[in-house]
C-alpha positions in Angstrom: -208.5 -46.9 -130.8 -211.2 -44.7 -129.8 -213.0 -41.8 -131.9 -210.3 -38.9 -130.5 -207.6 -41.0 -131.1 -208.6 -41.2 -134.5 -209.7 -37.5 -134.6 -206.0 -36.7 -133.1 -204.3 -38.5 -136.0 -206.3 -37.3 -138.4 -205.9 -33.6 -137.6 -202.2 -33.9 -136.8 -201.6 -35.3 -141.1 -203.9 -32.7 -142.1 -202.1 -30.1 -140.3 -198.4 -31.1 -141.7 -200.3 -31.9 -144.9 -201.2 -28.2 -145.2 -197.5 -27.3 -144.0 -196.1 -29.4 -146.9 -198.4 -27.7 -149.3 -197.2 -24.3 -148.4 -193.5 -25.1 -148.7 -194.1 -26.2 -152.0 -195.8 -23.2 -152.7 -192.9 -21.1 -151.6 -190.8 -23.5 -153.8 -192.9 -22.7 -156.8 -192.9 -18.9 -156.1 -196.9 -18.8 -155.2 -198.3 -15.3 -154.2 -198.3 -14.5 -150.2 -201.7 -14.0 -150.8 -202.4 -17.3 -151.8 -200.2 -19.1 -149.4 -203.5 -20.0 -147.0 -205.4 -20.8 -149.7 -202.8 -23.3 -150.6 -202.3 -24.7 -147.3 -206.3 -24.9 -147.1 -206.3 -27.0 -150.0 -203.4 -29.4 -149.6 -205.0 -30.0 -146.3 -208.8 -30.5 -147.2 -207.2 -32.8 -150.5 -205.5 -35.0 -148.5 -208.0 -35.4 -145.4 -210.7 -36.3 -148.3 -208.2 -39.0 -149.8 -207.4 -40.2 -146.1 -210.8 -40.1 -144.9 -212.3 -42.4 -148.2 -209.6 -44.5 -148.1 -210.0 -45.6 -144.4 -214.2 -45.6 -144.6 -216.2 -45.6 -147.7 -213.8 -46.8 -150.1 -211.0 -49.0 -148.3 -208.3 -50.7 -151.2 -209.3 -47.8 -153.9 -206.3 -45.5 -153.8 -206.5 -44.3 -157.0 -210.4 -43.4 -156.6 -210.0 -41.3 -153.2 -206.7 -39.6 -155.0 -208.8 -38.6 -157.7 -211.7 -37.4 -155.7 -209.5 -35.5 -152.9 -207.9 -33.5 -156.2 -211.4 -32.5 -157.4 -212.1 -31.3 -154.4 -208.9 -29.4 -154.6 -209.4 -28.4 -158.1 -213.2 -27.2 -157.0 -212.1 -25.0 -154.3 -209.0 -23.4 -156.4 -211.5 -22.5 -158.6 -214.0 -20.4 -156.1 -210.8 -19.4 -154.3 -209.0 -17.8 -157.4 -212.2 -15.6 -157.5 -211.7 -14.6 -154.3 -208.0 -13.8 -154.2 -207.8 -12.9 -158.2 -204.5 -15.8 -158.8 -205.1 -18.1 -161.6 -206.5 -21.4 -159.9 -203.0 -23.3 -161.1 -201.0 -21.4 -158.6 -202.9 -23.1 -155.6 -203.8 -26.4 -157.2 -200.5 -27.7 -158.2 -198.7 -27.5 -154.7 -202.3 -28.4 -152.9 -201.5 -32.1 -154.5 -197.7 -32.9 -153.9 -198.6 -34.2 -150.9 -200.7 -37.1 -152.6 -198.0 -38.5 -155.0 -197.7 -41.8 -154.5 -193.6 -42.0 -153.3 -194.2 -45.5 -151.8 -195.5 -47.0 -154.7 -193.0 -45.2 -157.1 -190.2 -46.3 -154.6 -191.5 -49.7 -154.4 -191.8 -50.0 -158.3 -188.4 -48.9 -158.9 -187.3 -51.4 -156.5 -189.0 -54.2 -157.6 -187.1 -53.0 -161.1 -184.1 -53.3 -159.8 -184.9 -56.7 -158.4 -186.0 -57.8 -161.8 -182.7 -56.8 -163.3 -180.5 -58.7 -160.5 -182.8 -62.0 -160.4 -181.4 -65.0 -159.9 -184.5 -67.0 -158.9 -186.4 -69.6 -160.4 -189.0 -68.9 -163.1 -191.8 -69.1 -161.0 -190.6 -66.0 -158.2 -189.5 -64.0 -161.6 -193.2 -63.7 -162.6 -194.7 -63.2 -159.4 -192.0 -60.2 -158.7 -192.9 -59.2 -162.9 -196.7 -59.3 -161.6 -196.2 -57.0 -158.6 -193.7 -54.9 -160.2 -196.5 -54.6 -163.3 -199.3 -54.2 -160.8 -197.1 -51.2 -158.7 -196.0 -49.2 -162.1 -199.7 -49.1 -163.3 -201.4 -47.8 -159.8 -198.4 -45.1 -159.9 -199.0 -44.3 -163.0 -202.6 -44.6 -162.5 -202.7 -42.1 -159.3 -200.5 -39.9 -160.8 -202.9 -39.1 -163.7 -205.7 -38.7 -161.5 -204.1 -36.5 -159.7 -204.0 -34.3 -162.9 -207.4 -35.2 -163.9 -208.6 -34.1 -160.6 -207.3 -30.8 -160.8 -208.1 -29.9 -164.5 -211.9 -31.7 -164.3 -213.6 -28.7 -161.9 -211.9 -25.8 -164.8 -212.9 -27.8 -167.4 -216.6 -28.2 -166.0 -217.0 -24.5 -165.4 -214.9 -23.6 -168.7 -212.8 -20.9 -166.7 -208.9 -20.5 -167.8 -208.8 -17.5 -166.2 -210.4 -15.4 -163.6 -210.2 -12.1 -164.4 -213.0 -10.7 -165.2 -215.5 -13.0 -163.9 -217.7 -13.8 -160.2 -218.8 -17.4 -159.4 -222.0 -15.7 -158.3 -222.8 -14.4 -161.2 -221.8 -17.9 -163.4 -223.7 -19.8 -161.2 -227.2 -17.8 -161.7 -226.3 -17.8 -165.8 -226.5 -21.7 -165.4 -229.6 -21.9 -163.5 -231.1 -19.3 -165.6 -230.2 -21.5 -168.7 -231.5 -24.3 -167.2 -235.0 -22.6 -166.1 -235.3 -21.2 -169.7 -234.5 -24.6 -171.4 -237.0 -26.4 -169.3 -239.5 -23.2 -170.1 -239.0 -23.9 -173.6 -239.2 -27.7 -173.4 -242.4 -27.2 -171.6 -244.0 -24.4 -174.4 -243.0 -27.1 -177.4 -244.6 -30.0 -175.7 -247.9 -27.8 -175.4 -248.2 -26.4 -179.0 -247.4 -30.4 -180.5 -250.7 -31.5 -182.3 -252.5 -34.6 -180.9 
């Protein structure tokens, strides 16, 4: 495949990625306001995951999830500046599209199989191994999906907007850090010898 092959595919997910997002978000009642942001989101999420998980990081699906969701969760939070909506509203149909359905389908089947065996022993605990190993990297994706999302408020300690400009927060911070290191600096020169 060449590089605009590639480039095709990728933009055509990314585009119904974003289109998936903003159903959701009409599903969950999200602002018209917000609708773009969402579909912005869902689609910059996903092309992170899809990107990392087909260069940098291949076989680490649970990694990109988490990293395309705090990219999400990063963005909700400068966007729900910008369009005054709690950063929630965005976030939450931004990562839909990044549930892991196969593997939740697959683990429920391999359930099933596990109920109806009537192998030997030795196919019941390789289909118990991959049924095991399928359950945890759901369960695994799924929370950091959530992690992904919460991590970016948590780091910049904002439950709500109102009131507040990323401008401004960001110049506290480096202030803070400018006066800390100032202050480091002024102890280390009055220490006696």
């Amino acid at each position: 495949m060449s590089f605009l092959d590639v480039l095709l595919a990728l933009s055509v997910r990314i585009f119904w990625s974003m289109w998936i997002s903003i159903g959701f978000a009409l599903l969950f009642n999200t602002p018209r306001r917000a609708l773009w942001i969402t579909g912005l989101l869902g689609g910059v999420g996903w092309g992170i995951k899809f990107v990392l998980l087909g260069t940098i990081m291949p076989e680490q699906i649970v990694i990109t999830s988490f990293l395309g969701a705090c990219a999400v969760g990063l963005l909700a939070v400068y966007f729900a500046h910008r369009v005054h909506t709690p950063p929630i509203v965005f976030t939450i149909p931004a990562v839909i599209n990044m549930i892991p359905g196969k593997y939740g389908y697959e683990f429920m089947m391999k359930i099933i199989q596990i109920v109806t065996v009537e192998t030997p022993q030795e196919e019941t605990l390789d289909l118990l191994y991959q049924t095991f190993k399928l359950g945890l990297q759901t369960g695994f994706i799924t929370m950091c999906l959530a992690f992904g999302v919460i991590t970016p408020m948590l780091l910049f300690n904002t439950y709500s907007v109102k009131g507040k400009d990323l401008n401004d927060f960001i110049k506290r911070r480096l202030s803070r850090r400018k006066t800390k290191a100032e202050l480091e600096g002024i102890i280390e020169e009055n220490e006696p010898v």
